[in-house]
N, C-alpha and C positions, 0 to 999 in steps of 0.2 A: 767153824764157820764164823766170819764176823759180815756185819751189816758196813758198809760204805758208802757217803753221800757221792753221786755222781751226777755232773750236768751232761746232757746232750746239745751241743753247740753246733750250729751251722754256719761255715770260717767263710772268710771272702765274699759275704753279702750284706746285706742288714735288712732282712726279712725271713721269714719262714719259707722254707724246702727249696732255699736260694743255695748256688756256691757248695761247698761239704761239709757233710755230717764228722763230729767224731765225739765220743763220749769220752767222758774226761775223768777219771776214778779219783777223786782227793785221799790223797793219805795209803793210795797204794802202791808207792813204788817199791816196796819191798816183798811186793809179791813173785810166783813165781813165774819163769817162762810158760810153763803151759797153762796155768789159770789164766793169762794174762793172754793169751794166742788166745783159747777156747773163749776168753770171753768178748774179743773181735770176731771168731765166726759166730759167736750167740747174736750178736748186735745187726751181724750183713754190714757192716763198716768195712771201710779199708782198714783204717785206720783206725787205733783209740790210745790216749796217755795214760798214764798212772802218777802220781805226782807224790812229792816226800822232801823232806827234811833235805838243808844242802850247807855242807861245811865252806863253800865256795865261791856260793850266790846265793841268790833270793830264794829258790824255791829247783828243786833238783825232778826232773822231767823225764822219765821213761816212755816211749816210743815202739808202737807195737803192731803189726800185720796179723793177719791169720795165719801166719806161718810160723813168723818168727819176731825177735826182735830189731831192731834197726836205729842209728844212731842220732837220729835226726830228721825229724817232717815239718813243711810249713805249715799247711791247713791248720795238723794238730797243733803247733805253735799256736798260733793267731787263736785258735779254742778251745787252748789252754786257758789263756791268759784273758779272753771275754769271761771265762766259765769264774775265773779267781777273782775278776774284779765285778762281775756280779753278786759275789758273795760277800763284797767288801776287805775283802785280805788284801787288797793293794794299797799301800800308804805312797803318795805322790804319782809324775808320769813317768817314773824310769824305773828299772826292775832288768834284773839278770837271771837267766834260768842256765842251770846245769843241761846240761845234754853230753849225750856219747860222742858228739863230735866237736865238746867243747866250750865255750861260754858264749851264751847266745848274749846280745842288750838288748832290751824293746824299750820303745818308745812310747806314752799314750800320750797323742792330741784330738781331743775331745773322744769321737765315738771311733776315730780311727788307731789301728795296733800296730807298730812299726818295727819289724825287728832286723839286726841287721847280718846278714849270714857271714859266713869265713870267706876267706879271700877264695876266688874260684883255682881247683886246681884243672888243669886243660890235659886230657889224658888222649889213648889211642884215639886216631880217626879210623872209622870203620868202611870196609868195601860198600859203594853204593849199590850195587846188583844185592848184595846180602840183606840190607839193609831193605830194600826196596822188594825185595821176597817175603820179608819178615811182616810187612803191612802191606801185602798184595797187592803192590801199584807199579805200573811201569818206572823204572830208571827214571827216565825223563821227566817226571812229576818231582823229584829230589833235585833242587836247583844251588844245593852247595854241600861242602862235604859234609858228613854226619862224624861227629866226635864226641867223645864221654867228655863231660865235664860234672864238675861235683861243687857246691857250696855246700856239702854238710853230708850228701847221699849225691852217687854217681848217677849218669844219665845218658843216653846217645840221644843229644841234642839233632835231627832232623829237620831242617828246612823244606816247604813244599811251595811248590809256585801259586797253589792259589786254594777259593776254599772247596772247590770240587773236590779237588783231589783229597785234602782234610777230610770230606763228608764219605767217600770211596774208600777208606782206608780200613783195611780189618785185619786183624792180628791174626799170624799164623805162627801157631804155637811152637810146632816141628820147628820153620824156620827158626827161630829166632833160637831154639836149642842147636839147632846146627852154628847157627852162626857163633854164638857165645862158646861153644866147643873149639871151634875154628879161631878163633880169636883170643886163646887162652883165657875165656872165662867160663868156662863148666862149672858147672853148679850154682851159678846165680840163679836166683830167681830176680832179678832185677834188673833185666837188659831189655826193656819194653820200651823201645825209640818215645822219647818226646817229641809230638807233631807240633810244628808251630808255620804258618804264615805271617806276612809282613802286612796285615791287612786287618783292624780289627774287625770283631763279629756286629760289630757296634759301631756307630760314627764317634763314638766318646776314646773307641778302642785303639790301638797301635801293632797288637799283635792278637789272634785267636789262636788258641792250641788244644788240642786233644792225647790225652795218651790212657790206650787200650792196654787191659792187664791181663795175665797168666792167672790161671787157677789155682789155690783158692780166693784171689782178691775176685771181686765184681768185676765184669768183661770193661768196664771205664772208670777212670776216677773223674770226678766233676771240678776239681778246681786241687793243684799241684803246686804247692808254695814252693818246695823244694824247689823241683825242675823249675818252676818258675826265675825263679834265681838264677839255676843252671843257665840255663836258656838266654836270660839275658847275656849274662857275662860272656857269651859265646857270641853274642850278634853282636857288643862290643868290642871283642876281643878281634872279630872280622872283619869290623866295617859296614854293619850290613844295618845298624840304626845308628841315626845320628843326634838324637836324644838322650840327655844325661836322665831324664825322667821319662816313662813314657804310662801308658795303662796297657796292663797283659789283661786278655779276658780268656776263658775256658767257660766250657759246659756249657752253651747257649744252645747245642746240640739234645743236648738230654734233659731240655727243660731246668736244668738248675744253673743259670747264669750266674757268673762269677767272676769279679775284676778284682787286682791288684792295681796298685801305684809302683815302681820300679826304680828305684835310683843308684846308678853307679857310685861308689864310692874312691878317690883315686883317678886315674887316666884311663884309656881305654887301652894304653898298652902296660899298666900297672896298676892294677883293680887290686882295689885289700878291703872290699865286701860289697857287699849287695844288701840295698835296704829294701824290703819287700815291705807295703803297707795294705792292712785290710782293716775289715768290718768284722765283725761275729756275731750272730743273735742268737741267743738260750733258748733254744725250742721247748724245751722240756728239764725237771730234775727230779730226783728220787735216790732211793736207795736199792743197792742189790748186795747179796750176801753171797759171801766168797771165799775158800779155807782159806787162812794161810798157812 
């Protein structure tokens, strides 16, 4: 067993019990897959990092569920990099982190974390009856096609006409295993549509979204950098915002409000990234002790 400083950081706000949680382990990314799962369901987090030594970049980032590993999250991004520059380990505003999907760059101006994701790749569109079974809402409340898209981690980006329909929406677990079978993706666990309207939750806002999770994650995530990303690159890649910048907000639903800034990188028919910008506040640090 060894001892480990770890922060708990709250991404995409700058306040306490804003935006998401995710605890941030320094110096443990060489730990194992299941200490590293077990100790996201210890926390009730979706998500939490590990962090370690990178022959590549600044600082090399492991990325982790209750389930399993994954190759890339924005939350935990963005609280990563509050949690390291609270502790003083950042020298300047630029900084590269390793990840499984790549080399992320961020940006720091002033209290905001800007990091800029891979180019989106635009995968299957999904049946809208499927889709629209999967979060219990009539067809008709789905007002453009649902498609995967990924800046780092896959997504079925979801359009909804408005924010009723957003607040009506509940994940049905079957479905969405039927559907991912049907659609030659069995066995993910990661085909939980991203909800988004064209309307933010906020007058400051551009777009609100929600996305509801399969078990073991918590039934909602409060604020999705990732999908975030996703999401945009898909509204531009359609036509469906005409903003090279705009603000995404999540969670205003579950009490934990949470905005991003959003900037296309490239054209909107030749994207080669997404800048996702947030806040982070250090709710809490400490140590926990962990085999390796």
């Amino acid at each position: 067993m060894s001892w480990f400083e770890f922060d708990w950081v709250d991404a995409f706000t700058d306040q306490a019990f804003g935006g998401n949680g995710c605890a941030v382990v320094h110096g443990g990314a060489h730990l194992s897959e299941d200490i590293c799962t077990a100790y996201v369901r210890e926390t009730s987090l979706v998500e939490c990092t590990f962090t370690g030594p990178s022959d590549v970049a600044d600082v090399k980032v492991r990325y982790f569920l209750a389930s399993r590993e994954i190759p890339f999250a924005g939350h935990p991004t963005i609280a990563t990099v509050a949690a390291m520059r609270s502790r003083g380990v950042i020298e300047g505003d630029e900084l590269v982190i390793e990840t499984g999907a790549g080399l992320v760059p961020i940006r720091l101006d002033g209290d905001e974390i800007e990091m800029t994701q891979v180019a989106p790749q635009f995968g299957d569109t999904m049946p809208v009856e499927m889709v629209a079974c999967t979060i219990s809402l009539p067809p008709e409340t789905i007002v453009a096609q649902p498609q995967m898209v990924s800046t780092g981690l896959p997504f079925c980006i979801t359009v909804l006409r408005d924010h009723e329909a957003l607040k009506q929406a509940k994940l049905n677990v079957d479905a969405m295993r039927d559907m991912a079978a049907s659609q030659g993706y069995a066995g993910t666990d990661m085909l939980e549509p991203f909800l988004v309207t064209l309307k933010g939750a906020t007058e400051a806002g551009d777009t609100f979204s929600r996305l509801l999770m399969a078990p073991p994650s918590p039934p909602e995530d409060p604020f999705t950098g990732s999908a975030t990303g996703a999401m945009a690159a898909y509204l531009w890649h359609h036509g469906l915002i005409d903003k090279t910048t705009f603000v995404a907000e999540q969670g205003h639903g579950m009490g934990r409000p949470g905005r991003a800034t959003v900037t296309r990188v490239g054209a909107a028919d030749d994207i080669t990234g997404v800048k996702v910008a947030g806040q982070g506040f250090v709710l809490m640090r400490g140590q926990v002790d962990l085999p390796e």
